[in-house]
N, C-alpha and C positions, 0 to 999 in steps of 0.2 A: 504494500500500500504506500509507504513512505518511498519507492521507487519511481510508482506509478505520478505520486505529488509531485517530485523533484522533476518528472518528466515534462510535468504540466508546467512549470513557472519556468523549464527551460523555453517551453515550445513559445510562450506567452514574449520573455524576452529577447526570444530572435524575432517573433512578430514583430515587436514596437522595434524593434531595430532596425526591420528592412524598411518598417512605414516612416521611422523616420529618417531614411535612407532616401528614400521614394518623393518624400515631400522636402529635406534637404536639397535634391538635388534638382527638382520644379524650381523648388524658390530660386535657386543659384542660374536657373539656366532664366530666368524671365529676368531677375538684375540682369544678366548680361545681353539679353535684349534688351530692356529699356535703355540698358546703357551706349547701344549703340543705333539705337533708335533715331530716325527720324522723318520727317515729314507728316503725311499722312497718319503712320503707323502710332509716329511719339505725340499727335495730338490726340489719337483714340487713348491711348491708355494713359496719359495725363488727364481727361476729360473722365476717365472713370476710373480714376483715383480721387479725383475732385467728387466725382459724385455718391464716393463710398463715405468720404470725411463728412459733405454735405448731409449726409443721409443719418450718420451716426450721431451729428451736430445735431440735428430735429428729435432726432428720439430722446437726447441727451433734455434736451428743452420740452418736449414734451412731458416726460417722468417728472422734473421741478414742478412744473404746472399742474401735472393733476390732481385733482380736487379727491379728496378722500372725506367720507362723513364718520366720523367721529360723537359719540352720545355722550352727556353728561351731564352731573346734575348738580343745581349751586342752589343757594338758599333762595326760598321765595318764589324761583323759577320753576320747582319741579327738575324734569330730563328732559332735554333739551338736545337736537341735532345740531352738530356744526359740522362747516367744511373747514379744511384744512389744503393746504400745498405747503410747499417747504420754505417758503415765504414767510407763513403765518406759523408753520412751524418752529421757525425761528426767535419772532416775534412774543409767540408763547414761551418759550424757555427764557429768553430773557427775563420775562416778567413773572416765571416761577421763581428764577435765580436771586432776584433783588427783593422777592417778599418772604423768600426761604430765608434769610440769612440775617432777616430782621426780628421785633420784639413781636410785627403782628400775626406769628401762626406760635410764640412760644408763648408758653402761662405765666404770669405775672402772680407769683403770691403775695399775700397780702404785707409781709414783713419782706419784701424783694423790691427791689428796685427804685425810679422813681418815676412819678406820671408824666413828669415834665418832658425825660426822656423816652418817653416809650408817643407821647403826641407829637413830638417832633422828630421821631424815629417814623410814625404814620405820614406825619408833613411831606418829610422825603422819599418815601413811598407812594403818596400819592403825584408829588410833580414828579418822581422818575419814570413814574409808568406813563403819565402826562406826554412826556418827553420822548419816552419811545414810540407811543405810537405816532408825534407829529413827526418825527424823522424818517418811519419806516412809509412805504405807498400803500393805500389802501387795499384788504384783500379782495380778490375775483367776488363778483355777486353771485350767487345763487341758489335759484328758489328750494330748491333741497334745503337748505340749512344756513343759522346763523354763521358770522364770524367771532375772528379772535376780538374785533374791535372793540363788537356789541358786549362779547364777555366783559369786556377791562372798563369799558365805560359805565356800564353797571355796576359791575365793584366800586367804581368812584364816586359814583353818583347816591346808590344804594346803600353800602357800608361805611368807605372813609368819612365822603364830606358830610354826612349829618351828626357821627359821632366827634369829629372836630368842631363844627360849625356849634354845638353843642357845649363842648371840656375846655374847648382852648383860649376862649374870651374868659370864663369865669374862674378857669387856673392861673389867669393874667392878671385877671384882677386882683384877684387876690395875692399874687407876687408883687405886683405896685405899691398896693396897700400898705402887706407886711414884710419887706424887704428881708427881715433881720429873723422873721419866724421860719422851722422849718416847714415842707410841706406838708407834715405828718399831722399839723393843726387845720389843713385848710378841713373846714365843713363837711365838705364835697367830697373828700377824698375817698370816702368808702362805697359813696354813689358811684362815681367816675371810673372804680378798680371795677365794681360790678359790670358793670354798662361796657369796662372794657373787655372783658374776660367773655361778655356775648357776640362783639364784635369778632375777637381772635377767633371763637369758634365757628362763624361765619366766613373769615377771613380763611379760615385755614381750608374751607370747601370751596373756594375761588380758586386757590391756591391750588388744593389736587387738580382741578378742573383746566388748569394751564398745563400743569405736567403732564396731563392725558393727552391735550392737541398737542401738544410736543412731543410726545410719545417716550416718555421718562417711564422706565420701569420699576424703578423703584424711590417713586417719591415719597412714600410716606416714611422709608427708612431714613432715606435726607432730611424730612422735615424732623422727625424722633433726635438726629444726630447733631443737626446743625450747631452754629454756635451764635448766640444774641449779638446784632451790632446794630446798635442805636441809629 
């Protein structure tokens, strides 16, 4: 039996041997045609060397482009279909990237940290994602399905700015006020950790829902791991 194996994986690599024997020596004989090619003959196979590159070029640009629908589901909305291309896939991971690595998908205990930092860690979370989407071009429309846009604009609209619009005047005030007191006296403060702690857990379903149209496989490990940066 071990004779008859040995025989096979001999027979196997004198096959790929002579095949590439066979198409070593096509290849080698068409260079030295082309190489000595011309007129007629070197604008035919110039013209369909151009039209191989041409061709490989379109598919290459068609794959970027196509549209993939993608399901998912964020607070308030239910499940929801979106499209996706690698456009917007891009687009998505950025803006998993910059809200993974902040205070708004980690827990805030109540003897942790400070409010101040964690609204103005949401501040800049909301003009970065602001800011990517004015820099990136809008994704393809179509009727199948929402985009990344609609997602991130609802985040903004739905969670950041009403919980800012809300803490960040009355946290102010009260740092005007009392300069010299910590924040551990302001009023508010046990209202605003709550009220925060609903947003994060809102925030944090926006957040897997970016990793999805990004196609991140294991986001919820990066968000368990990541590290707080203000």
């Amino acid at each position: 039996m071990a004779d008859g194996r040995a025989a096979r994986v001999t027979g196997t690599l004198v096959f790929r041997a002579l095949v590439s024997m066979v198409l070593g020596a096509g290849l080698g004989l068409g260079v030295y045609s082309v190489s000595h090619a011309n007129g007629t003959y070197l604008f035919a196979v110039t013209g369909g060397l151009t039209g191989v590159v041409v061709a490989l070029g379109l598919d290459a640009y068609r794959r970027a482009g196509r549209l993939t629908e993608v399901r998912v589901t964020v607070p308030q909305l239910s499940e929801l279909t979106f499209v996706v291309n690698n456009d917007s896939r891009q687009v998505s991971w950025q803006l998993f990237i910059e809200s993974v690595t902040r205070v708004s998908v980690q827990p805030l205990d109540d003897d942790e940290g400070l409010l101040r930092e964690a609204l103005t860690s949401l501040y800049g979370l909301f003009a970065t994602t602001r800011e990517t989407l004015k820099a990136g071009r809008p994704s393809v429309h179509a009727n199948s399905g929402l985009t990344v846009e609609h997602l991130a604009v609802t985040f903004l609209n739905n969670e950041l700015r009403p919980f800012l619009t809300k803490w960040h005047p009355r946290l102010q005030a009260f740092e005007q006020s009392h300069p010299q007191r910590p924040e551990q006296e302001w009023p508010g403060a046990a209202d605003c950790r709550t009220d925060l702690r609903r947003v994060q857990a809102n925030v944090r379903q926006y957040v897997l829902a970016f990793a999805k149209l990004a196609g991140v496989k294991d986001a919820q490990a990066m968000i368990e791991g990541s590290r707080i940066h203000p």
